[in-house]
C-alpha positions in Angstrom: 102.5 98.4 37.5 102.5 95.2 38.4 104.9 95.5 41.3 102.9 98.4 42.9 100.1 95.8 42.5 102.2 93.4 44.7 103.3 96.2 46.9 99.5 96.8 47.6 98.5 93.5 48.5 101.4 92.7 50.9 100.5 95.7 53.0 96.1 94.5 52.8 97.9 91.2 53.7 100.1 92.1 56.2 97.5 94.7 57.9 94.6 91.6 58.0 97.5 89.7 59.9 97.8 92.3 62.3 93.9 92.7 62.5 93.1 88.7 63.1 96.1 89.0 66.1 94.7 91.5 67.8 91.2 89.6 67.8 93.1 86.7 69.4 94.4 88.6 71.5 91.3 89.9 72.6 89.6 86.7 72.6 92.6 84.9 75.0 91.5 87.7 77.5 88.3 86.9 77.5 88.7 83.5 77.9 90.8 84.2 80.8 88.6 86.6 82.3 86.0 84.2 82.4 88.0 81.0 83.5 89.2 83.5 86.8 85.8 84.2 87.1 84.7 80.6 86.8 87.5 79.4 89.0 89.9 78.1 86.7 93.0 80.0 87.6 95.6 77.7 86.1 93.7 77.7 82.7 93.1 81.3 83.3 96.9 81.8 83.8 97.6 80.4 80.8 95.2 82.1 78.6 96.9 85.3 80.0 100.1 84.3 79.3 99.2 82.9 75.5 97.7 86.8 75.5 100.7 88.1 76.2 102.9 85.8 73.8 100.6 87.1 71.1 102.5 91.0 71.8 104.8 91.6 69.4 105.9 94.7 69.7 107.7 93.9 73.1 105.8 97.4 74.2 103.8 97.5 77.4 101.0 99.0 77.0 97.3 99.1 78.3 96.5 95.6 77.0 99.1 94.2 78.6 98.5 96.4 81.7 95.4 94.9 82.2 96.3 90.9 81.3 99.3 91.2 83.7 96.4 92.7 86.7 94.3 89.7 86.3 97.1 87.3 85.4 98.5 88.4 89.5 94.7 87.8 90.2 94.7 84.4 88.8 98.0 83.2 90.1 96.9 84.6 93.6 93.7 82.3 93.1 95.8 79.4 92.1 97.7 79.4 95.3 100.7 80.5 93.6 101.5 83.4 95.6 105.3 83.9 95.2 104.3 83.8 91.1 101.5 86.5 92.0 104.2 88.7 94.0 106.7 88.6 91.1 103.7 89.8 88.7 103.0 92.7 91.0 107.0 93.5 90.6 106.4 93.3 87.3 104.0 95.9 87.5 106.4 98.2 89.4 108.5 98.2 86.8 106.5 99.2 84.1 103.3 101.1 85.1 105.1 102.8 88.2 105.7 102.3 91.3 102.1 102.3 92.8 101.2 101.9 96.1 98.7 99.5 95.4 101.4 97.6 93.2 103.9 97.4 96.7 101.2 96.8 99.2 100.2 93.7 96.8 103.4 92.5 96.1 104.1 92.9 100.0 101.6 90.7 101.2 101.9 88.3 98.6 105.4 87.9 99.2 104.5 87.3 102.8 102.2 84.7 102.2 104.8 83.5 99.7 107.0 82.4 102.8 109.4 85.1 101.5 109.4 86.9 105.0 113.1 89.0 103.8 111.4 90.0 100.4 108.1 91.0 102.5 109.6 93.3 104.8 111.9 94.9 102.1 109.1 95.7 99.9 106.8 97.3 103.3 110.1 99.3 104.2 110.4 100.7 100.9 106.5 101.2 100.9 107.4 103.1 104.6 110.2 105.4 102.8 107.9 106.3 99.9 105.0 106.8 101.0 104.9 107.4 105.4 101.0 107.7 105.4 100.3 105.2 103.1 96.7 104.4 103.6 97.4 100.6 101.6 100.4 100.1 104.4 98.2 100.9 106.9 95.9 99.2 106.5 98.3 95.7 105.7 99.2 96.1 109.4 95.4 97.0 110.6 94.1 93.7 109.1 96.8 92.2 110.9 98.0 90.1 107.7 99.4 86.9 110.1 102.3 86.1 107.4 102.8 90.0 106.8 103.3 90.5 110.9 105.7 87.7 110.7 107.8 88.9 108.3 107.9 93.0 109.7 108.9 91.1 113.2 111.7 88.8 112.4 111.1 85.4 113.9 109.5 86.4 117.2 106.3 85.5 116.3 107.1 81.9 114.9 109.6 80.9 117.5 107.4 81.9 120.1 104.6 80.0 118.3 107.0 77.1 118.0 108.1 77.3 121.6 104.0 76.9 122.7 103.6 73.7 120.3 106.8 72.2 121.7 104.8 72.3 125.2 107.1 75.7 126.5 106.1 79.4 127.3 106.7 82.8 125.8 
């Protein structure tokens, strides 16, 4: 009796556990919803990633959906664009591949300085989706770092050719 007792009160125990690391959980979001929103991206980025530490399961699902999509939004915010792409490659992985998800990691990748990465990621975009409204619209905008990566170095070596006093 006494052992079924014990049984009992390990599982109340063991499910409060799980209940009070959920609300942390819940509360690191918030607190890194509102540091993005309050412009704190680095203390935003780490609330996200204390959110995500807290997962023990090792399951992505739509909790950590979400803190990765504002975690990208945070690092793009901090200026830390190549850690934003990765995120968004991240997001590929797990939640599909969505054009949204390429388009995003494309730019940022672009503006990461990663010109090789950029244009792999918009070719792929091409190949899976021709009339992609999102890659369309990359190319409309006229993304300067996303044009320098689909054309190679023409753009910067003729840019670099006009501050060095020559002519295209």
């Amino acid at each position: 009796r006494i052992k079924g007792y014990l049984c009992i009160f390990f599982v109340v125990l063991s499910l409060a556990g799980c209940q009070n690391h959920e609300k942390e959980r819940q509360e690191l979001r918030l607190q890194g919803i509102s540091q993005l929103e309050g412009g704190d991206y680095d203390g935003a980025v780490a609330s996200f990633e204390e959110a995500l530490a807290k997962t023990s399961s090792g399951v992505v699902g739509e909790f950590e959906l979400d803190i990765l999509k504002y975690r990208a939004e945070a690092e793009y915010g901090a200026g830390d664009f190549q850690a934003a792409a990765y995120t968004y490659e991240i997001l590929m992985q797990v939640d599909e591949e969505r054009p949204e998800y390429r388009s995003r990691a494309c730019f940022l990748s672009a503006m990461a300085g990663q010109a090789d990465k950029a244009k792999e990621l918009y070719e792929k975009m091409y190949k899976a989706e021709p009339d992609s409204q999102e890659k369309g619209a990359m190319v409309v905008r006229g993304d300067p770092l996303l044009l320098i990566s689909l054309f190679g170095n023409l753009v910067s070596n003729s840019l670099k050719a006009l501050e060095d006093g020559g002519r295209i």
